[in-house]
C-alpha positions as CSV (number, residue, x, y, z in Angstrom):
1,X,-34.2,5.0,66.5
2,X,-34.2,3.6,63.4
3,X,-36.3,0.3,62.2
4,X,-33.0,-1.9,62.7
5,X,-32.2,-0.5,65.6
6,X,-35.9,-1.5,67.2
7,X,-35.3,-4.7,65.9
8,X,-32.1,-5.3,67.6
9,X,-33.3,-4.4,70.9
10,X,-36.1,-6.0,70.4
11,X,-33.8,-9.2,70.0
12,X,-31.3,-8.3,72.9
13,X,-34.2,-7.2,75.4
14,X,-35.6,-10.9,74.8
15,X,-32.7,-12.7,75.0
16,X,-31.5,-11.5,78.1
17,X,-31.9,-13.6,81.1
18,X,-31.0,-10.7,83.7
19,X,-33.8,-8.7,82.9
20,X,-33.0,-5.9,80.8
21,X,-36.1,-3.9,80.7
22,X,-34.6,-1.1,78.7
23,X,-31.4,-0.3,76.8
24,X,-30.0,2.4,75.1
25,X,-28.4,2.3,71.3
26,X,-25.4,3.4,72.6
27,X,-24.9,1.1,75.7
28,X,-22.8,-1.3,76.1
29,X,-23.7,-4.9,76.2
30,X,-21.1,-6.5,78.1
31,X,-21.3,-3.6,80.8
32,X,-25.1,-4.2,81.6
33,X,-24.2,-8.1,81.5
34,X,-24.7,-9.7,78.1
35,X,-22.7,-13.1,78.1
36,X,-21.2,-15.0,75.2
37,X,-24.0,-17.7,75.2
38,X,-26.6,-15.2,74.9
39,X,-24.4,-13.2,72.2
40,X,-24.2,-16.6,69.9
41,X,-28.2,-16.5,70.4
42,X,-28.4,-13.0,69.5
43,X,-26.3,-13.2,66.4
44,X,-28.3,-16.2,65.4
45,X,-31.8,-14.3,65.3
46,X,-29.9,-11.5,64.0
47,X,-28.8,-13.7,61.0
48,X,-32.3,-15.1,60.7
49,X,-34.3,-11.7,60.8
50,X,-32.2,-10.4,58.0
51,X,-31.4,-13.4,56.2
52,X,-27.5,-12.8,56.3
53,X,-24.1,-14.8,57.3
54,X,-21.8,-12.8,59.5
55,X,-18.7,-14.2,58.1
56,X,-16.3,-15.1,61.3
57,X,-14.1,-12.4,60.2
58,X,-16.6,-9.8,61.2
59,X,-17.5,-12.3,64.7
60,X,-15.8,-9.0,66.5
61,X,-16.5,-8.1,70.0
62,X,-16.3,-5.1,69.1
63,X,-18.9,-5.4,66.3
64,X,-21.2,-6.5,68.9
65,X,-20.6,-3.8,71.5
66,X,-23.7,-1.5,71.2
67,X,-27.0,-2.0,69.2
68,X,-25.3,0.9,66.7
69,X,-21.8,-1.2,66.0
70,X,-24.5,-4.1,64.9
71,X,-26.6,-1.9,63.0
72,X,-24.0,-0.9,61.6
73,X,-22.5,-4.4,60.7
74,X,-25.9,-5.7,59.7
75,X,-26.0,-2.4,56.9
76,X,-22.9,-3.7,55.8
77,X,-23.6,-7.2,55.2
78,X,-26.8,-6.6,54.0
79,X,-25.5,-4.1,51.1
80,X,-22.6,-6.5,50.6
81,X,-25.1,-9.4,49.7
82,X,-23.6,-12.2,52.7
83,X,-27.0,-13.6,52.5
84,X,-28.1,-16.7,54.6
């Protein structure tokens, strides 16, 4: 798993108030009970780690599924420059 990857389940395993002890890149989110509130508080410490602004056009579920679609979004916005 890559560095980003730790990093966002490092995030998602600490904002979870069901007790996620262990997730999977691939896993989704929703299914294992993820909620929108703690979604809004997982994009903001995603934003803050990497010092990006995920623009509301990209404020996908579907960009939030797994810990690879975010990955994957925050490669994007990182190389696009949508700095904080």
């Amino acid at each position: 798993m890559s560095d980003i990857a730790e990093n966002v389940k490092s995030i998602i395993l600490n904002n979870s108030e069901i007790g996620i002890q262990e997730i999977d890149s691939e896993d989704s989110l929703f299914r294992i009970g993820i909620d929108s509130l703690t979604l809004l508080y997982i994009i903001n410490e995603i934003e803050v780690k990497y010092n990006i602004c995920i623009p509301d056009d990209e404020l996908l579920i579907n960009n939030f599924e797994t810990i690879n679609k975010i990955c994957a979004l925050i490669l994007k916005l990182t190389e696009e420059g949508y700095h904080g």
